[in-house]
KEKE-3310 file (N, C-alpha, C; in steps of 0.2 Angstrom, whole numbers, plus 5000, padded with zeros to 4 digits):
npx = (5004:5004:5007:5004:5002:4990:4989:5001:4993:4994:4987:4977:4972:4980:4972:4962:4968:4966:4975:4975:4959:4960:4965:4957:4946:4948:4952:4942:4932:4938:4942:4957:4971:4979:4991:4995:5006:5009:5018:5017:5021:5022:5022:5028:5028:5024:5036:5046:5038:5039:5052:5053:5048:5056:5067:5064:5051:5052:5055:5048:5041:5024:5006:4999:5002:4995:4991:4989:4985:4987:4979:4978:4990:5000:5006:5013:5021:5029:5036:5052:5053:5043:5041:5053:5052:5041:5042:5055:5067:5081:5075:5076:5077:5074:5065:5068:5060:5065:5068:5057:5061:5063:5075:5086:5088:5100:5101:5110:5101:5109:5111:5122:5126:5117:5108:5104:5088:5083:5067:5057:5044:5047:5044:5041:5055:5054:5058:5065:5055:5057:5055:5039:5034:5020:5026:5027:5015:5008:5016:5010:4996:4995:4993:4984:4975:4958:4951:4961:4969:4958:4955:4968:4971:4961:4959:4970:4966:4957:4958:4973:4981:4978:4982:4996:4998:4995:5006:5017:5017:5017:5007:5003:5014:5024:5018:5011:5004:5011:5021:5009:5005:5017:5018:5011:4997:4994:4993:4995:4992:5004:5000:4986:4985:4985:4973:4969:4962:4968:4980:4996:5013:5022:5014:5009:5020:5022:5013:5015:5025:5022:5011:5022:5028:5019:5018:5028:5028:5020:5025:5036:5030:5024:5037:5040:5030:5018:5000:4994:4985:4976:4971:4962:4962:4952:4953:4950:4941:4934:4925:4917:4911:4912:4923:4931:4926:4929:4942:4945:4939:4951:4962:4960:4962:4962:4949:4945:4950:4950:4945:4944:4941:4940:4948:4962:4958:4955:4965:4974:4968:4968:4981:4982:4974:4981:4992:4989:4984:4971:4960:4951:4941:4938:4931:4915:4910:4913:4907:4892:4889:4897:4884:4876:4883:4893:4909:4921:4934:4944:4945:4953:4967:4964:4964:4962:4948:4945:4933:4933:4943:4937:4927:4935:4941:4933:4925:4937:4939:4927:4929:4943:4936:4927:4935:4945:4959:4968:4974:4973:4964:4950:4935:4934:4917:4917:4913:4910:4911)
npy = (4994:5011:5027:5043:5054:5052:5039:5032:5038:5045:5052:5044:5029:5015:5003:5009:5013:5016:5003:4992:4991:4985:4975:4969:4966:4962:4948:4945:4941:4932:4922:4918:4922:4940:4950:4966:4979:4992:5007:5019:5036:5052:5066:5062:5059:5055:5050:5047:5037:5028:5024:5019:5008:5003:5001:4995:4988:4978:4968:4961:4955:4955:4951:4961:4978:4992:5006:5023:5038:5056:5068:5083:5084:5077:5080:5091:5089:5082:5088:5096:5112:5116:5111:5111:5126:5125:5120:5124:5123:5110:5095:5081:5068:5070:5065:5072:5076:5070:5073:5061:5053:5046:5056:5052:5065:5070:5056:5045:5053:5068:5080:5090:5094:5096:5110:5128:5134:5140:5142:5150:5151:5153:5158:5172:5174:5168:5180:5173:5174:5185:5179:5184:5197:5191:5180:5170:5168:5162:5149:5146:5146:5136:5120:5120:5127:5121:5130:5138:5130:5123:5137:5140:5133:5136:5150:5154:5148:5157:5170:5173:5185:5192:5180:5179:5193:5191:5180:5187:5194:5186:5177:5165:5154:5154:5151:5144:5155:5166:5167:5165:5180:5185:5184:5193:5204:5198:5186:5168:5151:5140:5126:5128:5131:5122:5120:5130:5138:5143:5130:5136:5133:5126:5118:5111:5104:5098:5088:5080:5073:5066:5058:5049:5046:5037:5029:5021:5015:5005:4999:4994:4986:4977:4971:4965:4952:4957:4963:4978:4993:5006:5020:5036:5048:5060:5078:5086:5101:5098:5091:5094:5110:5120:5122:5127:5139:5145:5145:5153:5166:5167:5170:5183:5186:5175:5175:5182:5173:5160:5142:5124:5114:5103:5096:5092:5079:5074:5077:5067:5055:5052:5051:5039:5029:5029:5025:5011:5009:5001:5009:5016:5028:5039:5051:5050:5041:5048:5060:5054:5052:5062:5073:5066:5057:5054:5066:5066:5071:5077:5093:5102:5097:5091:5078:5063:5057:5045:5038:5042:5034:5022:5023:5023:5010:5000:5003:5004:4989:4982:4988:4979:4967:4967:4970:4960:4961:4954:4938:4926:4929:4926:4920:4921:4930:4944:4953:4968:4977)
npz = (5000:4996:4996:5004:5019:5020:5022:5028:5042:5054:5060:5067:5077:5076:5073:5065:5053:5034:5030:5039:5042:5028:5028:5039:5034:5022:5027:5034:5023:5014:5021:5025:5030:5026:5021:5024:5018:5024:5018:5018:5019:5025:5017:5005:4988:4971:4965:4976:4979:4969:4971:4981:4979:4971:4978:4990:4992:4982:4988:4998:4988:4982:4979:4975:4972:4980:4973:4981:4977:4980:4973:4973:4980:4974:4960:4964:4973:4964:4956:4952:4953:4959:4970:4978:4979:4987:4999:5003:5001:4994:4996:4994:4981:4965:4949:4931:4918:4901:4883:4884:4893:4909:4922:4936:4950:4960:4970:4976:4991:4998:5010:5009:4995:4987:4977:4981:4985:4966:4961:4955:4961:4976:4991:5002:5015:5032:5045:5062:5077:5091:5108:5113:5125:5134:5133:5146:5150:5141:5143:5153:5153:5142:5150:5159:5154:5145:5137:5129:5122:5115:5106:5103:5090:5081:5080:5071:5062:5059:5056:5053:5052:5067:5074:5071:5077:5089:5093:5090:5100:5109:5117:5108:5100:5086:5069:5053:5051:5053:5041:5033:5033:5029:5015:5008:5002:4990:4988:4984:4990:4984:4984:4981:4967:4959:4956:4947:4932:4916:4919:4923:4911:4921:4930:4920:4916:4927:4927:4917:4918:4932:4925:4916:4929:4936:4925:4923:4938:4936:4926:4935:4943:4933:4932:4943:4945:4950:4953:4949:4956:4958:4970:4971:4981:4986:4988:5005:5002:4989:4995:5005:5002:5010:5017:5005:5002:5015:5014:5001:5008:5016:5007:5000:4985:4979:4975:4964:4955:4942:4945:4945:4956:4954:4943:4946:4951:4939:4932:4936:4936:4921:4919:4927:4917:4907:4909:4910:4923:4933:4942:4957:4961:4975:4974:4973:4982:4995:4994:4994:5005:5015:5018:5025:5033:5046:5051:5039:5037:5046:5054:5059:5053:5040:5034:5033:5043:5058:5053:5040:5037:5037:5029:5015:5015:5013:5003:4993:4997:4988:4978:4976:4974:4963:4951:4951:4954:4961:4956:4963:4972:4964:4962:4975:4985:4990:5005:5012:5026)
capx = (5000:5010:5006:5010:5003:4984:4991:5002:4987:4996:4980:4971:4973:4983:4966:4958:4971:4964:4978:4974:4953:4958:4967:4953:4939:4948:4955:4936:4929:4940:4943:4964:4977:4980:4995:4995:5011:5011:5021:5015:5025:5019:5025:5031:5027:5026:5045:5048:5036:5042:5060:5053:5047:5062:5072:5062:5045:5053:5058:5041:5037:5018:5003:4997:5003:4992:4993:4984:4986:4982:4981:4979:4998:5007:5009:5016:5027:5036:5044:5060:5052:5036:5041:5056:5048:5033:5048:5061:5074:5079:5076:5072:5076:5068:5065:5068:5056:5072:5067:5052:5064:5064:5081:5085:5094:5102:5100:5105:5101:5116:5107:5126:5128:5110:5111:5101:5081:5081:5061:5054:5039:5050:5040:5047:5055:5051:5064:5065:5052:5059:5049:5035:5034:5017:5026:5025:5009:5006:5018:5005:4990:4994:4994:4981:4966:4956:4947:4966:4972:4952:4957:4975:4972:4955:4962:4975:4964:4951:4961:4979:4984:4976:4985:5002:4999:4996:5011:5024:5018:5021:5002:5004:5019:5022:5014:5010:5002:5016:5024:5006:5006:5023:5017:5008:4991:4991:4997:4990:4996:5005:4995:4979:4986:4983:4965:4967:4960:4970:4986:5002:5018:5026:5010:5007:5024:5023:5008:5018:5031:5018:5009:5027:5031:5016:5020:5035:5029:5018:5032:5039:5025:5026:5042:5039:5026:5012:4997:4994:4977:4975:4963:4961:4960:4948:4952:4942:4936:4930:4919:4916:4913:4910:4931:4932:4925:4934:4949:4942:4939:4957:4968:4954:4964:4958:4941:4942:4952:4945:4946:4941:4941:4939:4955:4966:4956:4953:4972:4978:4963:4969:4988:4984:4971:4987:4998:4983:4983:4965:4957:4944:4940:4934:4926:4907:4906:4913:4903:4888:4893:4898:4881:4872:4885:4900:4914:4927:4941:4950:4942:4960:4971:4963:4967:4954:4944:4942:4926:4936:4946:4933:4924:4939:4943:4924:4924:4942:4937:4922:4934:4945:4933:4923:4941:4948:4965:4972:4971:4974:4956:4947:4929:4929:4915:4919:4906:4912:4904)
capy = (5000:5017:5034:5050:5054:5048:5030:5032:5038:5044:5054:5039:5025:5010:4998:5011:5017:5012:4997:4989:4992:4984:4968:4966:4967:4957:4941:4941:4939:4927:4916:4916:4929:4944:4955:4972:4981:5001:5010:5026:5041:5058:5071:5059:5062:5048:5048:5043:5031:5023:5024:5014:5001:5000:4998:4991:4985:4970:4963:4959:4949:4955:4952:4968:4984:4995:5016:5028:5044:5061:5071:5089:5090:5074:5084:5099:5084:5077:5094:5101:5119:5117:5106:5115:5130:5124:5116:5131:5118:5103:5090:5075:5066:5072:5066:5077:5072:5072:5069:5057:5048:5051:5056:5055:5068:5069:5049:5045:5059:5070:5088:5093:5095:5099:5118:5131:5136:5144:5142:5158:5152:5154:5162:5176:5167:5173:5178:5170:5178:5180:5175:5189:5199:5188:5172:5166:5167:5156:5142:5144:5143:5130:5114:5122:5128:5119:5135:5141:5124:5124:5145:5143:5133:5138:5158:5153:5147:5162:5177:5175:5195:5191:5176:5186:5199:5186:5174:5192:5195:5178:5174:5158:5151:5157:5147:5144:5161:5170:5165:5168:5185:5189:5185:5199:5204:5193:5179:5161:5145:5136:5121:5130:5130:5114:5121:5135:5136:5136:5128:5138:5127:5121:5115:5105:5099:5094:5083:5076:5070:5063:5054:5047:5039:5033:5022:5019:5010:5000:4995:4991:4980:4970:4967:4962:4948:4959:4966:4985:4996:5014:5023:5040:5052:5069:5083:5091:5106:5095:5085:5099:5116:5126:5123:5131:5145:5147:5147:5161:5170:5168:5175:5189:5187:5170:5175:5184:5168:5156:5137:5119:5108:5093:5097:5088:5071:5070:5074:5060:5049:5052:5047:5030:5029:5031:5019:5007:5007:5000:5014:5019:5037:5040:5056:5050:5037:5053:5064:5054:5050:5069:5075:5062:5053:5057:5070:5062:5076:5082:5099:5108:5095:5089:5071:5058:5056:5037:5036:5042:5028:5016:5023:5022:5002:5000:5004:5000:4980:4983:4988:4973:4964:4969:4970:4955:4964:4949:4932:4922:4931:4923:4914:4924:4936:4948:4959:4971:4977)
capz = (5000:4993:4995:5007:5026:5023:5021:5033:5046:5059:5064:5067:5078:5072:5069:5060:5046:5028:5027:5043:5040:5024:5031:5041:5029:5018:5029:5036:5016:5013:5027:5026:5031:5021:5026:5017:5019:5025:5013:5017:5021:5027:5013:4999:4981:4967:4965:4982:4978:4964:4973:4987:4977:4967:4981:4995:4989:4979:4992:4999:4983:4983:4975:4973:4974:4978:4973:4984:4975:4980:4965:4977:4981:4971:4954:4966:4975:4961:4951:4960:4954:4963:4977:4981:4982:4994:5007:5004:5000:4987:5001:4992:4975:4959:4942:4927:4911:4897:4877:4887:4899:4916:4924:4943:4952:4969:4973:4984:4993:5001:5008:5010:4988:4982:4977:4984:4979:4962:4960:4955:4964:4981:4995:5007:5021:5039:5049:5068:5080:5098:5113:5115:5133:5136:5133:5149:5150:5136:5145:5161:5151:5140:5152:5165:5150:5139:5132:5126:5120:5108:5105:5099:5083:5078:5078:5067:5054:5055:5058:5051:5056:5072:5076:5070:5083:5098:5091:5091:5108:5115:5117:5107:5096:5076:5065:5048:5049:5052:5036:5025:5033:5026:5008:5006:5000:4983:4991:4984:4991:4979:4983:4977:4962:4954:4954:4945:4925:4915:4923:4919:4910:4926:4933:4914:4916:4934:4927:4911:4924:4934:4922:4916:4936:4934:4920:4929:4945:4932:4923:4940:4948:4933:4932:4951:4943:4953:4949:4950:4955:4962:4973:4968:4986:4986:4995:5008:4998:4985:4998:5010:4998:5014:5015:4999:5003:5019:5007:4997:5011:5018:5002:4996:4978:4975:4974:4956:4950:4939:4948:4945:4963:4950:4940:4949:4950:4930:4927:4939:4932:4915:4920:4928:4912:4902:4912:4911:4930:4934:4949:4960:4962:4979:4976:4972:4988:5000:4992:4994:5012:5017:5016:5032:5037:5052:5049:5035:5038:5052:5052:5058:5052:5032:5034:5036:5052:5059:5048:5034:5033:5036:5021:5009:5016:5013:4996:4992:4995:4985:4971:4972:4974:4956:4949:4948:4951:4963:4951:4971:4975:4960:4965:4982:4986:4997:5008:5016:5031)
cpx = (5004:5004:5009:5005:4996:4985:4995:4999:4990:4989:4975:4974:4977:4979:4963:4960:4967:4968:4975:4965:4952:4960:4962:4948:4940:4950:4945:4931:4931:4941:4950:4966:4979:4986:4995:5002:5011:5016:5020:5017:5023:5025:5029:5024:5027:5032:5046:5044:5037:5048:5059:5051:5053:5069:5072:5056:5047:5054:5053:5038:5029:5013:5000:5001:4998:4991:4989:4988:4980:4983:4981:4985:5001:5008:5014:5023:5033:5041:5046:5057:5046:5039:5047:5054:5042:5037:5052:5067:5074:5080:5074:5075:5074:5069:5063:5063:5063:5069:5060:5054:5066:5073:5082:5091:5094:5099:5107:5107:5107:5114:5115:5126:5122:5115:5104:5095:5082:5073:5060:5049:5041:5048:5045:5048:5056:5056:5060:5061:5054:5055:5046:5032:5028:5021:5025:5019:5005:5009:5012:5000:4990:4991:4987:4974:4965:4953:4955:4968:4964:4955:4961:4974:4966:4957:4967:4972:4956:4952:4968:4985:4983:4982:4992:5003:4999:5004:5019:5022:5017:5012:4998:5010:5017:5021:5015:5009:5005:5018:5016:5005:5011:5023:5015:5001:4988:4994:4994:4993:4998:5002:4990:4980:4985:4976:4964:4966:4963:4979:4992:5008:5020:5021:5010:5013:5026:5019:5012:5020:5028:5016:5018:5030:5026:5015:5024:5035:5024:5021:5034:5036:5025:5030:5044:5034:5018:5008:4997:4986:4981:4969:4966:4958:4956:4950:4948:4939:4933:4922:4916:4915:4912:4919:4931:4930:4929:4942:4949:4943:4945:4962:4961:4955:4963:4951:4939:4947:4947:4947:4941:4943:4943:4946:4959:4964:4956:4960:4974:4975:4964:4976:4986:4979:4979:4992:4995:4982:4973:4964:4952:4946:4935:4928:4917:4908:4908:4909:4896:4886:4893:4890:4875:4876:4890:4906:4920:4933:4941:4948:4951:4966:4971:4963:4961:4954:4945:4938:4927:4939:4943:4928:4929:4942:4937:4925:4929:4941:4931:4926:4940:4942:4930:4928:4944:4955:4970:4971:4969:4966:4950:4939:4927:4923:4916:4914:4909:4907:4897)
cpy = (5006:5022:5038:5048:5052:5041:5031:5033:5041:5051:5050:5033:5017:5006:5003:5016:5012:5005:4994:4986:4984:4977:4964:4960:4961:4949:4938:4940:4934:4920:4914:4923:4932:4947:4961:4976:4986:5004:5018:5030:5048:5064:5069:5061:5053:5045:5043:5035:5026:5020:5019:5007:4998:4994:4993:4985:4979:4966:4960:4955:4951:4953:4957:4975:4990:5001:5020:5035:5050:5065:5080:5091:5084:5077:5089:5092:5082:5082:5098:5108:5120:5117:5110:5123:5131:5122:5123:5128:5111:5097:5084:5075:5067:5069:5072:5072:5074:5070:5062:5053:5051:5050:5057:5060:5068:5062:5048:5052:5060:5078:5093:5095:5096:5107:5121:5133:5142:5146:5152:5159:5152:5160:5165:5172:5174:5172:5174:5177:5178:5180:5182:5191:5193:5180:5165:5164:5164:5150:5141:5141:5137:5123:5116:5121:5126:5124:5136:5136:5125:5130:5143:5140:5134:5146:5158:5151:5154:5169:5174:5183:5191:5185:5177:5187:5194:5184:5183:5193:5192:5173:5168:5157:5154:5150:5149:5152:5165:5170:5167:5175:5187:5190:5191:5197:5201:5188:5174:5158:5140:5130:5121:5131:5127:5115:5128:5133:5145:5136:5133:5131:5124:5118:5110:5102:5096:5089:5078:5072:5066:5058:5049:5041:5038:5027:5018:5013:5006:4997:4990:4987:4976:4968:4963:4955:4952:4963:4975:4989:5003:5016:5030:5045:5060:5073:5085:5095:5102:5090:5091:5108:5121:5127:5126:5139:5150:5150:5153:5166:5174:5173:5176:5186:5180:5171:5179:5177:5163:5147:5133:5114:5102:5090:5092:5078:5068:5070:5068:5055:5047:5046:5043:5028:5025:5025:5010:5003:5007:5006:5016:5027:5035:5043:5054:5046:5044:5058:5063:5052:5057:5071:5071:5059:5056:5061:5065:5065:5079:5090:5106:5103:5092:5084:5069:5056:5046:5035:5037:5036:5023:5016:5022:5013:4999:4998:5003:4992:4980:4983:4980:4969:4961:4967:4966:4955:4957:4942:4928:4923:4928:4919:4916:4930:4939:4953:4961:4975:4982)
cpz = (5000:4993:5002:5016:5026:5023:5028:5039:5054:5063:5066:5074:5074:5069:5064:5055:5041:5028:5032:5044:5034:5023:5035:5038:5024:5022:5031:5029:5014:5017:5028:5027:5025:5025:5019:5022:5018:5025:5013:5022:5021:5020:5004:4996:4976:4966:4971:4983:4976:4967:4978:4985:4974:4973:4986:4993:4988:4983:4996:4995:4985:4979:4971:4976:4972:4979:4976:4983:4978:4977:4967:4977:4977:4965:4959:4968:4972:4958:4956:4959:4957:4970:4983:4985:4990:5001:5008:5002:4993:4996:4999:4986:4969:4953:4939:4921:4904:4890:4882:4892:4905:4917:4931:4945:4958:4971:4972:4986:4999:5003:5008:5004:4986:4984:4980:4978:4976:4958:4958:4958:4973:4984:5000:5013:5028:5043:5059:5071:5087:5102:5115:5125:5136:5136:5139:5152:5148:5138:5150:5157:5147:5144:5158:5159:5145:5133:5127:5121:5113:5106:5101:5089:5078:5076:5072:5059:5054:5054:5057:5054:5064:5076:5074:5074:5088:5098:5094:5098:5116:5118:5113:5101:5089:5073:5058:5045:5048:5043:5032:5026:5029:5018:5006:5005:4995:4984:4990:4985:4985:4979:4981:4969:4957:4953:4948:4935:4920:4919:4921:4916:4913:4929:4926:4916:4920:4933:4920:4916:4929:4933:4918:4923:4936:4929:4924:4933:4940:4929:4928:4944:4941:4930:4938:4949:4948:4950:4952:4952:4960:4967:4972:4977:4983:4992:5000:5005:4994:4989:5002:5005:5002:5017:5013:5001:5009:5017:5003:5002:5015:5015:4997:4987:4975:4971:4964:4952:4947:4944:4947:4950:4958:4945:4943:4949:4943:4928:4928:4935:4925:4913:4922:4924:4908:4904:4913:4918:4933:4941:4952:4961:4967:4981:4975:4979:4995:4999:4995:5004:5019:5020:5024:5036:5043:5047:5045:5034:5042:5049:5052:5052:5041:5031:5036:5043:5052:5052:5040:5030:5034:5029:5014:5010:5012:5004:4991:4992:4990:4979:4970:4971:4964:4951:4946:4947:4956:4961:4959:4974:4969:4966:4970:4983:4994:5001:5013:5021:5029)
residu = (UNK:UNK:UNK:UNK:UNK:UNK:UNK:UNK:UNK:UNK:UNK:UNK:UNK:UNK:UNK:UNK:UNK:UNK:UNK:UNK:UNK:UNK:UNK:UNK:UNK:UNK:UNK:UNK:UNK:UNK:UNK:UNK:UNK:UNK:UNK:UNK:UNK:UNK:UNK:UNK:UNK:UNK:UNK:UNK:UNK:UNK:UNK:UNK:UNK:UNK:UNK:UNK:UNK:UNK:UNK:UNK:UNK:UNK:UNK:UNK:UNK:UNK:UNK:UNK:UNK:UNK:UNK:UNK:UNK:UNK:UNK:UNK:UNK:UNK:UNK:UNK:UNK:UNK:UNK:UNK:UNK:UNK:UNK:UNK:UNK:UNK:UNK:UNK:UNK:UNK:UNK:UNK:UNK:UNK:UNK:UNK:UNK:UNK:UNK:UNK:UNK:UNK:UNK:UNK:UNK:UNK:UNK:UNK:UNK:UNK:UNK:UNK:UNK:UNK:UNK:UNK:UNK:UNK:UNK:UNK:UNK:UNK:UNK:UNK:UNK:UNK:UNK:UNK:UNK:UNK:UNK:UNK:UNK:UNK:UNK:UNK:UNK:UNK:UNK:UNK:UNK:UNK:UNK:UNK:UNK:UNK:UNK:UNK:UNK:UNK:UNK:UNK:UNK:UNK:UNK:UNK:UNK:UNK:UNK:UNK:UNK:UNK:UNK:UNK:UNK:UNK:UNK:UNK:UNK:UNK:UNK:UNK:UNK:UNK:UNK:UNK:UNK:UNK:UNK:UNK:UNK:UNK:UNK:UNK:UNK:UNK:UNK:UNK:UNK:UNK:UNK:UNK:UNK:UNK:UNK:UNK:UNK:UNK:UNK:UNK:UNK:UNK:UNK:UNK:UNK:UNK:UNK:UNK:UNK:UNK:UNK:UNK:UNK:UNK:UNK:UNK:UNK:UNK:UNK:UNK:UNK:UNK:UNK:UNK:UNK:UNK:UNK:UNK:UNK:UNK:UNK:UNK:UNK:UNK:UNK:UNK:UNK:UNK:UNK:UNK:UNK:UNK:UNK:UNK:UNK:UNK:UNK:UNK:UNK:UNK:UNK:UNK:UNK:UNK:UNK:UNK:UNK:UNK:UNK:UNK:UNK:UNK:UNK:UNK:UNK:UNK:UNK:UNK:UNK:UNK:UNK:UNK:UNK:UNK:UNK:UNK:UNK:UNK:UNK:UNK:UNK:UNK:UNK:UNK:UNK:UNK:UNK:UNK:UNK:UNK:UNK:UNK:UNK:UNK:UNK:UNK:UNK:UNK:UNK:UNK:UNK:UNK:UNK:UNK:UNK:UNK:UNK:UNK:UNK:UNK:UNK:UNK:UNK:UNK:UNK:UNK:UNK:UNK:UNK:UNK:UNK:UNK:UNK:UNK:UNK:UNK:UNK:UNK:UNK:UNK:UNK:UNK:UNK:UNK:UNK:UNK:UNK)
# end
């Protein structure tokens, strides 16, 4: 199981990440031991994905490998001129798309010899804030109020400035918001960008290069003799459009742009289309889900709730099921709960 930090699940309890859910779901359909093997790393991109199968994965000999792509940040993840920018550093591996062949640079990784970010989409960087006259006041409170401890990260997401002004005068820690204050007033997060219509050149070539390592670990599962399938994650805005709007209201200068939420899941869909990697698209069963059922995203955090990752297991065995994608599975039906 490959993909970034909703796989990984580290907002969740250990039983109820999607692999674990998915181990269950399946050993109890089948009637034998399943082991599924969590492969997923908070902040990886498809490269790092492929780079783990290359290197590790084989070594598991498995039946399936299965892709859980989020198509939100993994176009940004895989090009050095995006990714670098969004980190502040080259901290990771990248392929180059060359005449059609991928090219790796910096593997193995060594952060002494990468060189420094040249992005042109490279954001002001925020100097050190030092401890604000109230600070101690923030160490009393923390560990004593519960109102402060609910306070501190909700301010932070509804007021920016505001939570600025506390943060410099020590009435709670600098934050993310520091840094999108310092941007200025036409400040758009480069991760909202995969929405915008129409893409600019390094967003298309962040998606060639995509769809490229997606052939890639299709290549590489089967020369592993495994089969290959994807799931297809949605963002919160997409399921949630009172998110969105939140987002609009955050960076004012969004709101005259043009953006398509859907953007993102048709390129990705198109790419493991193209790689002929078989895929579920989650968005319809959360979509339909959202609307009566329990919270499916961490409201501060954007990662899936418990319920999130019961609904993506859920519908993930439903898909191998239909699929056909583990020959070993043939003749079983599987009923998921």
């Amino acid at each position: 199981l490959l993909g970034d930090s909703f796989v990984e699940a580290l907002q969740v309890n250990d039983g109820e990440t999607l692999g674990e859910q998915l181990r269950a779901l399946l050993e109890k359909g089948l009637g034998q031991p399943v082991e599924v093997i969590n492969a997923g790393v908070s902040g990886f991109g498809t490269d790092q994905q492929l780079l783990w199968l290359q290197e590790e994965g084989i070594k598991y000999a498995p039946d399936l490998v299965l892709l859980a792509v989020y198509p939100h940040n993994d176009f940004m993840n895989n090009a050095e001129i995006l990714e670098s920018a969004n980190r502040g550093a080259i901290s990771k591996p990248f392929f180059a798309l060359v005449d059609g062949q991928l090219q790796l640079r910096y593997f193995p990784f060594d952060p002494d010899t990468v060189p420094p970010v040249t992005s042109p989409f490279a954001e002001v960087a925020v100097p050190d804030v030092p401890p604000g006259p109230l600070s101690g006041l923030a160490e009393w409170l923390r560990p004593r109020s519960a109102f402060y401890r609910f306070f501190d990260p909700r301010i932070r997401l509804a007021s920016p400035r505001l939570a600025t002004w506390l943060a410099r005068a020590g009435l709670i820690t600098p934050g993310q918001e520091s840094h999108l204050v310092a941007q200025g007033e036409g400040y758009v997060p480069l991760t909202y960008q995969v929405y915008a219509q129409p893409l600019t050149p390094e967003w298309q070539a962040a998606v060639a290069l995509t769809t490229e390592l997606l052939a890639e670990i299709a290549r590489t599962t089967a020369g592993m003799g495994a089969t290959i399938g994807a799931v297809s994650i949605p963002s919160p805005e997409t399921i949630y459009p009172e998110r969105w709007q939140r987002i609009l209201t955050h960076y004012p200068t969004m709101q005259s742009g043009v953006w398509d939420l859907h953007q993102p899941e048709a390129l990705a869909a198109s790419a493991l289309d193209q790689a002929g990697i078989p895929t579920l698209l989650l968005a319809d069963v959360f979509q339909q889900s959202a609307s009566a059922g329990p919270l499916l995203y961490l409201e501060e955090d954007g990662h899936w709730t418990a319920a999130g990752h019961s609904l993506a297991a859920q519908a993930t065995v439903h898909f191998l099921d239909t699929s056909g994608l583990i020959p070993a599975l043939a003749g079983h039906t599987l009923t998921p709960a």
